[in-house]
C-alpha positions as CSV (number, residue, x, y, z in Angstrom):
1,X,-0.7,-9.3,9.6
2,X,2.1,-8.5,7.0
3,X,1.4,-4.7,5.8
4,X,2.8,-3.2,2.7
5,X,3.1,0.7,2.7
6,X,3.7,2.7,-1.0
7,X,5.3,6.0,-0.7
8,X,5.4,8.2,-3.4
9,X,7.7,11.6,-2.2
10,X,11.5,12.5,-3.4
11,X,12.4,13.9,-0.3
12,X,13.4,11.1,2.6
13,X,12.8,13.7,4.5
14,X,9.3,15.0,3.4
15,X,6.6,14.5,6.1
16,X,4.8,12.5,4.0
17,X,8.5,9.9,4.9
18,X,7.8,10.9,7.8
19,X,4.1,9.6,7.9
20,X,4.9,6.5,6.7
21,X,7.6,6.0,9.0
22,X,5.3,6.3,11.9
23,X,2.9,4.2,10.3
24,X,5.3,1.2,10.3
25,X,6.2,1.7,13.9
26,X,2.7,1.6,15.5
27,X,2.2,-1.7,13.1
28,X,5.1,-3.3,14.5
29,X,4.1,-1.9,17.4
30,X,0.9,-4.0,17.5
31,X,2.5,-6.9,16.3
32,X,2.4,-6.7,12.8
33,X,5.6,-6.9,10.4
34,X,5.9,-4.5,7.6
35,X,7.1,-3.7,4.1
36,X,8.6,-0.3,2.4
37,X,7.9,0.3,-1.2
38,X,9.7,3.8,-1.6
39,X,8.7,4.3,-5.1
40,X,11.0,7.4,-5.8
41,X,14.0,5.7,-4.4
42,X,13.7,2.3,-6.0
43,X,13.1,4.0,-9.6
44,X,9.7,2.8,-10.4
45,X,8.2,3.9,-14.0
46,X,5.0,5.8,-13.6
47,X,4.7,5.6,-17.5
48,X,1.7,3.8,-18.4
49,X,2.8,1.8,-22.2
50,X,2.2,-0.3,-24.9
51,X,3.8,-3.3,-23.0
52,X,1.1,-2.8,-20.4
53,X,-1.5,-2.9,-22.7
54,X,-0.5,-5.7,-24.4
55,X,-0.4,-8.0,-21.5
56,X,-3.5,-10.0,-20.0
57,X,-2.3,-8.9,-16.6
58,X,-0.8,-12.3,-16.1
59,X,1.3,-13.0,-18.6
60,X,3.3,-11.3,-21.0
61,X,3.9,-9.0,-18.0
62,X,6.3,-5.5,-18.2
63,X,9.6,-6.6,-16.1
64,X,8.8,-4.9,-13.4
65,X,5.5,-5.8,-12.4
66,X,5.7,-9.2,-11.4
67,X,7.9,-8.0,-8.1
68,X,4.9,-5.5,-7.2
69,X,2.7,-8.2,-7.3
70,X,4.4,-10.6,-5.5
71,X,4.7,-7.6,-2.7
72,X,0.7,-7.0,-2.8
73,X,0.7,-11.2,-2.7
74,X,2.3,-11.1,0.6
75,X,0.4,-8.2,2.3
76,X,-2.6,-8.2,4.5
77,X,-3.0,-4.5,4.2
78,X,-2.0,-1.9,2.4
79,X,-1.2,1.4,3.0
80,X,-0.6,4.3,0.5
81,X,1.5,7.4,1.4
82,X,1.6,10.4,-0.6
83,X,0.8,14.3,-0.3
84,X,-2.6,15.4,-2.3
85,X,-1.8,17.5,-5.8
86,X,-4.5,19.3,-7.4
87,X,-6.8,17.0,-5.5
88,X,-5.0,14.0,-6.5
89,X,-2.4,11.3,-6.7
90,X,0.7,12.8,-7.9
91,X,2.7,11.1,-10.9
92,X,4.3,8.1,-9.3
93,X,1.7,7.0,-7.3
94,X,-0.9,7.0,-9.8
95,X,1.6,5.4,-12.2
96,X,1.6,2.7,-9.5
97,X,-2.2,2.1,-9.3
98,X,-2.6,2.8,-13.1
99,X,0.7,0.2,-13.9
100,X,0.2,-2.5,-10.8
101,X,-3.0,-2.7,-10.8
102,X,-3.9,-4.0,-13.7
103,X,-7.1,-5.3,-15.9
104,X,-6.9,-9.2,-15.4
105,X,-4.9,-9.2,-12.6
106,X,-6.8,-6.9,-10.1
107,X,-10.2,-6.6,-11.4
108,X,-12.1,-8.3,-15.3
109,X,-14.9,-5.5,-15.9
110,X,-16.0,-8.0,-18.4
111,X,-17.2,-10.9,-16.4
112,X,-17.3,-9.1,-13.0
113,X,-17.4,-5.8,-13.2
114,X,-18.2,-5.1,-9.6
115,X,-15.5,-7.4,-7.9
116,X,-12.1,-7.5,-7.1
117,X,-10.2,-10.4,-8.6
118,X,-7.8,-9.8,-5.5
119,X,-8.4,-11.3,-2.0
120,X,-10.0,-8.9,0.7
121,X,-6.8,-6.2,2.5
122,X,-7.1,-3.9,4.6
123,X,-6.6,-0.8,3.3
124,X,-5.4,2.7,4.2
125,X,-4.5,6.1,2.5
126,X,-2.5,8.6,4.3
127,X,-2.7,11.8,2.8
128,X,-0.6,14.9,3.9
129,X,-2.7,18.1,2.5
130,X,-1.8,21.7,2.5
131,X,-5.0,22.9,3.1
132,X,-7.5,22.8,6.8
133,X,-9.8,20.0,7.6
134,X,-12.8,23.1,7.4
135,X,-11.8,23.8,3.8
136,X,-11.3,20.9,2.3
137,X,-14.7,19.9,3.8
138,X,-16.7,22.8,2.9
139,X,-15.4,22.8,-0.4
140,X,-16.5,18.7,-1.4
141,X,-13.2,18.0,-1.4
142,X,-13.3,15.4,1.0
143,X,-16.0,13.8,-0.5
144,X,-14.8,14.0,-3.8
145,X,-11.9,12.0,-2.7
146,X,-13.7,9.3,-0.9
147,X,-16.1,8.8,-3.7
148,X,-12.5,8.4,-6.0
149,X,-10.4,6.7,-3.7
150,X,-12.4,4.7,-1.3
151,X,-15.5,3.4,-3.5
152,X,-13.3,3.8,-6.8
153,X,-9.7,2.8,-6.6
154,X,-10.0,0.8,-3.5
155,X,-13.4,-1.0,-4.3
156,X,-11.4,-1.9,-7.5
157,X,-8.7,-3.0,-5.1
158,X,-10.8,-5.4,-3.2
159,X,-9.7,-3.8,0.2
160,X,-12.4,-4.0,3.0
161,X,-12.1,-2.5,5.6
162,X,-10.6,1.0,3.8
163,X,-10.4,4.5,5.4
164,X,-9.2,7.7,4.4
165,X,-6.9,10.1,6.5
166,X,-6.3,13.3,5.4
167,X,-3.6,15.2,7.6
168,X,-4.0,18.8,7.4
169,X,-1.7,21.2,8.7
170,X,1.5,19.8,8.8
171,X,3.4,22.9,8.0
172,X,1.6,25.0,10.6
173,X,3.4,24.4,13.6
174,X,5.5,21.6,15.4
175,X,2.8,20.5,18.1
176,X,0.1,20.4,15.0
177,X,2.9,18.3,12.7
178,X,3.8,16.1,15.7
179,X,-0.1,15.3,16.5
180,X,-0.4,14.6,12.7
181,X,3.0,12.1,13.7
182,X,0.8,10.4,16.6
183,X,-1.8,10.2,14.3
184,X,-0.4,7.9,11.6
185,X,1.0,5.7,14.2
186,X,-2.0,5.3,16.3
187,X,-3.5,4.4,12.7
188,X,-0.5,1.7,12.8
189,X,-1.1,0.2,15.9
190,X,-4.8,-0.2,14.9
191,X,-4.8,-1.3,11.6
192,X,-8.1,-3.6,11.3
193,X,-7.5,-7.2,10.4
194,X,-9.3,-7.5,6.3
195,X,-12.6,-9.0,6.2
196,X,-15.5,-10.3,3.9
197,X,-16.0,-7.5,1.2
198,X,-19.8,-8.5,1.5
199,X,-20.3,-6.6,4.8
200,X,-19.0,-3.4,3.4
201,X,-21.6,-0.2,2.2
202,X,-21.7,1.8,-0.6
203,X,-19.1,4.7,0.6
204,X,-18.1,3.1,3.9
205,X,-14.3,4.6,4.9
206,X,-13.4,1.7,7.4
């Protein structure tokens, strides 16, 4: 498979970089070849315009979108890489979804509103979070997420298979951030191949 990861995080030195590094390695790892979208370091507008609006999603296009595409064209899965903010995506990642992503091109509520116009991915989140798995569970926060991100945004993606992983605890110790390391490249070396998005449930995580 050819995998695409997104990383949204200034610092090239952030453990979210980190994550995603890891990430690429296991998928090599297992065979796979891979492709870096550092959104922070190539400059990518966040800002959600007029010129996006006006388009049809495939024509009349802003400049930089037809690049992103052609990325998303080439992957087999998909992997986005960002820390959580007030239980979110922050700025440039969201401007990615909310700009990329776009009506005409990746989903027409109008004649389909429950499909993807985009080809089944596999699709992955990794998500550095501040707070402990027990907290962000007891609080709904986990599910709030999943029901966002895995039968929102990704359903609207088209990705099947599509999972989740929140890694808590980074900044509590080295063994804890080096598990968390592991982690995202065991993910890597397993990535699941896409399949039909027939098979997948309401609220599945891959």
């Amino acid at each position: 498979m050819h995998v695409l990861t997104v990383l949204d995080h200034p610092n090239p030195h952030s453990f979210s970089a980190a994550a995603a590094r890891y990430f690429m390695e296991g998928a090599r790892a297992a065979g796979h070849t891979t492709e870096l979208a550092d959104l922070h370091a190539e400059g990518f507008s966040p800002i959600w315009s007029m010129e996006d609006i006006s388009s049809n999603g495939t024509t009349d296009l802003p400049p930089d979108l037809p690049e992103e595409h052609a990325r998303i064209a080439r992957a087999d899965a998909i992997c986005l890489v960002f820390p959580l903010y007030w239980w979110g995506m922050p700025a440039m990642m969201k401007g990615w979804v909310d700009r990329v992503w776009c009506w005409g091109w990746a989903y027409d509520q109008l004649d389909t509103p429950d499909a993807s116009l985009q080809p089944p991915r596999s699709g992955l989140l990794l998500v550095p979070a501040g707070a402990s798995s027990d907290e962000i569970d007891s609080t709904g926060q986990r599910a709030a997420l999943e029901t966002a991100w895995i039968n929102g945004t990704f359903g609207y993606f088209g990705l099947a298979p599509r999972h989740l992983e929140l890694l808590c605890g980074a900044t509590g110790s080295a063994p804890r951030r080096d598990a968390l390391l592991t982690r995202c490249y065991d993910l890597g070396c397993t990535l699941p191949a896409p399949h039909d998005r027939a098979s997948e449930t309401s609220g599945e995580s891959g």
